[in-house]
N, C-alpha and C positions, 0 to 999 in steps of 0.2 A: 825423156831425159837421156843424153848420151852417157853409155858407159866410163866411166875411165879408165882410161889404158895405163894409167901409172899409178899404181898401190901408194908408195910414198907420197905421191904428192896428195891424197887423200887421205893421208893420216895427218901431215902436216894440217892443212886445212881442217880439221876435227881439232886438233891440239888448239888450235889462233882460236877456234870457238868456244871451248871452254876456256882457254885465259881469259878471254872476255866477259864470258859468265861471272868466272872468279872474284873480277873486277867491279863489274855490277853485284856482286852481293856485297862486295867488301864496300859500298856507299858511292860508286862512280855510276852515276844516271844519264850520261851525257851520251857522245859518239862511240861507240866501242872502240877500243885500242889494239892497232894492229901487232900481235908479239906474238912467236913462233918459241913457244916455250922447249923444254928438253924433253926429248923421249921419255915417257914415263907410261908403266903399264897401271892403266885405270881402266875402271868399270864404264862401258860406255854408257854415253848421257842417253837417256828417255826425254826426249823431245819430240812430243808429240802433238799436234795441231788439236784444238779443240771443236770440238764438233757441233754443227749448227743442230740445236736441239728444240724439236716443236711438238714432241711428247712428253709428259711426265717421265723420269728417270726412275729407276724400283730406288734406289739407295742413293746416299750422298749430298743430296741438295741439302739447303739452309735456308728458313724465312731470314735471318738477321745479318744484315751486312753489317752494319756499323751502329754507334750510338751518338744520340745527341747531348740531348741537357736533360735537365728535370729542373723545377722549380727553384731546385736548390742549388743548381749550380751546371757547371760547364764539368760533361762525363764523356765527349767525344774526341778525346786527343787520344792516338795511336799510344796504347799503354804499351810499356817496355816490360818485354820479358820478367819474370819474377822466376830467380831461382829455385822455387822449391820445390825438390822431387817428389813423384807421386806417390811416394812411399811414405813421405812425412808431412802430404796434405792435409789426411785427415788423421784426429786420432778418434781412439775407442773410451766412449763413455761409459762409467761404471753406471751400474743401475741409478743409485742414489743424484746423479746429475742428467738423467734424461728430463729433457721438460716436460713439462705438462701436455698431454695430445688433445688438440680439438682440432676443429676442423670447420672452416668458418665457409664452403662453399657448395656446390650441389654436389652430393653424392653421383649423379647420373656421370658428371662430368670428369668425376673421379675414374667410375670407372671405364669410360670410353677408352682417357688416358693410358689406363693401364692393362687395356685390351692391346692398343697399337703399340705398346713396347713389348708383348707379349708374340706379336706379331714380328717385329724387328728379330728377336730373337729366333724363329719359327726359320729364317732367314740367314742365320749369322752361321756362318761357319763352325762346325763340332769341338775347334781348337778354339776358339777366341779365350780370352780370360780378362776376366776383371779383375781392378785393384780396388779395397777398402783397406788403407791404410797401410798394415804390413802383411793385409793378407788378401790372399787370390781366390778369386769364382772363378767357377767356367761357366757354360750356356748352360748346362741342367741347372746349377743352381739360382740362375738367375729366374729362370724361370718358375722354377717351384720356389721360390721366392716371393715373386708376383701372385700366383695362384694362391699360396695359401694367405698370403693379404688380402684375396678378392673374396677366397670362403670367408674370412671372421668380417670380410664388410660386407657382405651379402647376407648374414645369419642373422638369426633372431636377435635381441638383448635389445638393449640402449644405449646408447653413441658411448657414452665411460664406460658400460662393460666391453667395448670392441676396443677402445682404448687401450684398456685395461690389457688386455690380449695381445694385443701389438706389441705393450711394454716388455711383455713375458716371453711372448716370442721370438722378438726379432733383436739383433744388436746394433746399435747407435754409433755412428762415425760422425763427430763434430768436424768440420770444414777448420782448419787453424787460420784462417781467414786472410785480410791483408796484413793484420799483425802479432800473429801469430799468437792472438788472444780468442781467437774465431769473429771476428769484425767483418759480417758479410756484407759490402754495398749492393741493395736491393735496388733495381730500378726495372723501369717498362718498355715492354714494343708492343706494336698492333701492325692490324693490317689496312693500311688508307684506304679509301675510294676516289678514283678520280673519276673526272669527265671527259672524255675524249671520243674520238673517232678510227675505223681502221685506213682513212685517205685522209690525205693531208687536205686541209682547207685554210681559208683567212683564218678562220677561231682557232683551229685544230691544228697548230704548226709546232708545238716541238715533242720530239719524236722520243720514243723508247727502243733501244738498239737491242739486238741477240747480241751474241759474239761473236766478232769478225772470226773469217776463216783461219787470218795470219795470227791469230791468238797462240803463243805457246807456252805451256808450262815447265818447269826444268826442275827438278828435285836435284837441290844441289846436294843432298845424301851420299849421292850412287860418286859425287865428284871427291867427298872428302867428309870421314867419318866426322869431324867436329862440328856438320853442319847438321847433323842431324834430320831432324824433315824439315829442315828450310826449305821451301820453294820457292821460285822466281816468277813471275808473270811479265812476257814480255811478248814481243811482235818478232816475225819474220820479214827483213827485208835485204832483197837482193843476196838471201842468202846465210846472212849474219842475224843472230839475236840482240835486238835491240828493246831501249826502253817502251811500253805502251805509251798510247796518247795520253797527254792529259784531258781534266774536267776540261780547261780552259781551251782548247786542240777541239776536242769533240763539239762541248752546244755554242763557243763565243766563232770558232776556227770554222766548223762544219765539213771535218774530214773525212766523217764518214758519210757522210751525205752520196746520196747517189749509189751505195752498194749494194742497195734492197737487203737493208739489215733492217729495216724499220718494223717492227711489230705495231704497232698503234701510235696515232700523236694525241696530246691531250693538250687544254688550253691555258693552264696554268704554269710559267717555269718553278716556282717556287714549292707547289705540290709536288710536284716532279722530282726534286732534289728532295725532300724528304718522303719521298716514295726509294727513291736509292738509299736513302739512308733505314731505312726499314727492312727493305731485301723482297717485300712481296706487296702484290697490292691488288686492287680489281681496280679495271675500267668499265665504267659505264657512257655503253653507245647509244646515238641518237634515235635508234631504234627500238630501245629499250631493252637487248642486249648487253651482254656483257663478257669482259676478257678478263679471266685470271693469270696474273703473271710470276712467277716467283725468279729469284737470285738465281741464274745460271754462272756468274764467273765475273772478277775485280780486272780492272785495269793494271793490277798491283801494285799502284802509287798510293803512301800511306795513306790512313785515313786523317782527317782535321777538322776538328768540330770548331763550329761558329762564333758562340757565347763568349770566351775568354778573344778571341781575334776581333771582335767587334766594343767587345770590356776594353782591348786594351789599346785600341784605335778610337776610344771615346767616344765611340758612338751610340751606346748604350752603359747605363750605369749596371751597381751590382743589382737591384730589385730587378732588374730587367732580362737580369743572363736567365732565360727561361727558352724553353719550346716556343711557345706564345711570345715572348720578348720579339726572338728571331725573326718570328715570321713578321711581327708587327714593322719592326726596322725596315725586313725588305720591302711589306707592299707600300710602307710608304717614301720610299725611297726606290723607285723602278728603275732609276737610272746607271746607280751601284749595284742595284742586287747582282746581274752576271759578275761582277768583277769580284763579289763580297761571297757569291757560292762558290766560286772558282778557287777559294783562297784555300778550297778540299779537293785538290788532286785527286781524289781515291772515285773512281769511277765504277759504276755496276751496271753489267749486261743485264737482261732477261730471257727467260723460255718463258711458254706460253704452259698454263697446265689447267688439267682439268679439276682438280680438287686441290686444295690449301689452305695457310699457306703452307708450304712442305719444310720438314723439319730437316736435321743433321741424323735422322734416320728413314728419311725418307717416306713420314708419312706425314698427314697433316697435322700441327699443333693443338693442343686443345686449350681454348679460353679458360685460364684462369689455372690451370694444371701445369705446361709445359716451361719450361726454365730453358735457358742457354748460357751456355757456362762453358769454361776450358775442357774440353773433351781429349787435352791431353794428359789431365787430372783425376778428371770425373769420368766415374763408369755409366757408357752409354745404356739409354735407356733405364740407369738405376731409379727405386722409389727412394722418396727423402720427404723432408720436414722441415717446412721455412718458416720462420718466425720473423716479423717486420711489422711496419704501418701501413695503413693503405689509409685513400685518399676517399670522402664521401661527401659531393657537392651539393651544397646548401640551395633550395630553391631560390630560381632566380639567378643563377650561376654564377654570385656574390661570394666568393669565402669558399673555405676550406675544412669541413671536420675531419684530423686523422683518427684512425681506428685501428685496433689491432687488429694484423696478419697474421693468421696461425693455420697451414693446411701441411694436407701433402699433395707433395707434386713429383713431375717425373723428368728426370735428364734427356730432353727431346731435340736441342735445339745449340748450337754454339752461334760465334760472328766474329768477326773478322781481327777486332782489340777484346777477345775475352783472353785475357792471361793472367795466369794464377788461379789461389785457391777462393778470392775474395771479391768475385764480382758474380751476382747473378742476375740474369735480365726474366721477369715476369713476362707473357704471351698475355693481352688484357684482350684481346678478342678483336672485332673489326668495326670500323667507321670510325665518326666522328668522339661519338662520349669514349669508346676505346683509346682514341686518340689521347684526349682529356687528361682519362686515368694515368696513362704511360706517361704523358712529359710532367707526370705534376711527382711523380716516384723519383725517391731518391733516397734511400734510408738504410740504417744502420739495421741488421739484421742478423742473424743464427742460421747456419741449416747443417742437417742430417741427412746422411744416408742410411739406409734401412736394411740388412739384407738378415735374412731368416737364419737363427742359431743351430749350428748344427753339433758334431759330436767330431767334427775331425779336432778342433782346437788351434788349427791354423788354414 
């Protein structure tokens, strides 16, 4: 790349590129607009290329791009911000309203869970700090937090006397929820399995992408304090930052086709599209092999879930806004489905990895433990306490008995629409009955944070 020989005219040209950013956050998705704003001293932008990743990453990644339905209803429309600071998410329960502790799931899995946030921590910087409520951790106490939760679950007694223990030990932070009554909407992810190949074939033709090289991210922070950690996701071209492709650009368009971004093709488009919607998945090759893949990075066009866009084009009734509804709609109708997935902009790369799926602290999820939730809220890696229904399918896969949810679980995981204090998505493990579980979850629910009583008093 040639130098420039002229300072100004390369500051001018940096200014035209963030008026254009400015423009794109403020809702213009289109051409970017050429304006040479006034000298002003700002913080230069971080615009930096994303990088073609075909190792596990140590920190950062996410199994959960986005969400769909559950049985109950259409949960995948791009939730809007909720105002409420992390200071006044959660509040602290007095003894006399902590629930009842049980624990309806394997002990083993508990604490695998809560080695790997133990591990996260081992990791995190000496300064980091958590928030419960209106009061702050740091990494020692999170840790010896966890530890002394693993000694009273590892010790002798009987499930209520370890209970019992917890109650006395540790302090309770209720979620004030979506309405600010603690209303937690409980729902599920897994990890699909698909079928596919690493070369394209007649059966085996549509593709799962990395991310392109011209991928950029822009924190528009660093351009103007009220943005907060907004970020942009957009492309490089000729120069300028412009909007990504769309769903409809990528598999109907095929623009990326030809840049040996392709990680695997598989034979299904429909799995495919809720394999993005999930954020991780495995393929299974003809060889009897297999690729794990997890979320490397969004197109960052909103997300748009199906159910209610298919409800309100009549083409499904309300019994039918379901996981299962959706997929039934498309495979019987092959003709719409492209036009009817397309109608979710929100597009997901992949990396390839050797263990997962990988969480928002970068280690693998545990079935039936891991949670994802606003990680601008909630303290990573914290232990908690959910209360809900879960779903238990009657032999013959007729019906539905719910049962009470009552465990603890751990802050492992966010996605892309978790905002606020009142949405938590369950980890239900991998395949098909995982599958099952998660779209049939939708429930009203409680949860707690945990973190062990000490004597500072703040």
């Amino acid at each position: 790349m040639k130098k420039r020989r002229d300072d100004t005219g390369w500051m001018k040209r940096l200014l035209w590129v963030i008026a254009a950013l400015l423009l794109l956050a403020a809702g213009c998705a289109g051409t970017p607009v050429k304006a040479v704003p006034r000298v002003r001293k700002e913080a230069p932008a971080v615009v930096r290329p994303a990088p073609r990743v075909t190792k596990p990453v140590a920190a950062g990644g996410t199994a959960r791009a986005g969400t769909e339905v559950s049985a109950a209803g259409e949960t995948g429309r791009t939730l809007e911000p909720e105002t409420t600071p992390a200071a006044s998410a959660f509040v602290r329960v007095d003894p006399a309203g902590i629930p009842a502790l049980t624990d309806d799931a394997d002990p083993a899995t508990l604490r695998r869970a809560v080695e790997k946030s133990l591990a996260y921590y081992d990791r995190a910087s000496a300064g980091t700090v958590y928030r419960f409520g209106d009061r702050i951790r740091g990494v020692a106490d999170m840790k010896a937090s966890l530890a002394a939760f693993l000694d009273i679950l590892n010790g002798d007694g009987a499930p209520e006397d370890k209970w019992l223990a917890v109650r006395e030990r540790f302090d309770f932070y209720r979620s004030v929820g979506s309405d600010d009554q603690g209303r937690v909407t409980v729902t599920g992810y897994y990890e699909p399995i698909l079928t596919g190949a690493l070369k394209r074939t007649e059966r085996f033709r549509y593709p799962l992408y990395r991310t392109p090289e011209d991928t950029v991210t822009v924190n528009l922070g660093l351009f103007r304090e009220r943005f907060g950690n907004e970020r942009l996701v957009g492309r490089l071209k000729n120069g300028e930052v412009v909007p990504h492709y769309r769903r409809s650009e990528i598999d109907q368009g095929g623009v990326l086709a030809g840049r040996n971004l392709e990680i695997a093709w598989v034979d299904d488009p429909v799995e495919l599209f809720f394999l993005h919607v999930q954020g991780s998945g495995i393929i299974r090759l003809p060889d009897g092999g297999t690729v794990r893949v997890n979320y490397a990075q969004k197109n960052g066009w909103p997300f748009r879930g199906l159910a209610k866009f298919l409800f309100d084009e009549g083409k499904i009734s309300a019994s039918e806004m379901s996981h299962q509804g959706i997929i039934d709609y498309l495979r019987a109708h092959p003709e719409e489905a492209g036009d009817i997935m397309s109608h979710n902009e929100s597009y997901v790369f992949f990396r390839r990895v050797e263990d997962g799926p990988l969480g928002a602290l970068g280690f693998p999820v545990t079935d039936g433990r891991s949670i994802a939730v606003d990680l601008e809220l909630f303290p990573r890696g914290a232990l908690a306490f959910l209360k809900a229904r879960k779903p238990r399918f009657e032999e013959g896969g007729i019906g539905i008995v719910w049962e009470p949810l009552n465990r603890f679980v751990l802050v492992q995981d966010t996605g892309g629409v978790f905002k606020g204090p009142g949405k938590a998505d369950l980890f239900c493990g991998t395949g098909p009955e995982a599958g099952r579980t998660a779209g049939s979850m939708k429930e009203a629910g409680e949860l707690y944070l945990l973190i062990l009583k000490d004597d500072r008093g703040a």
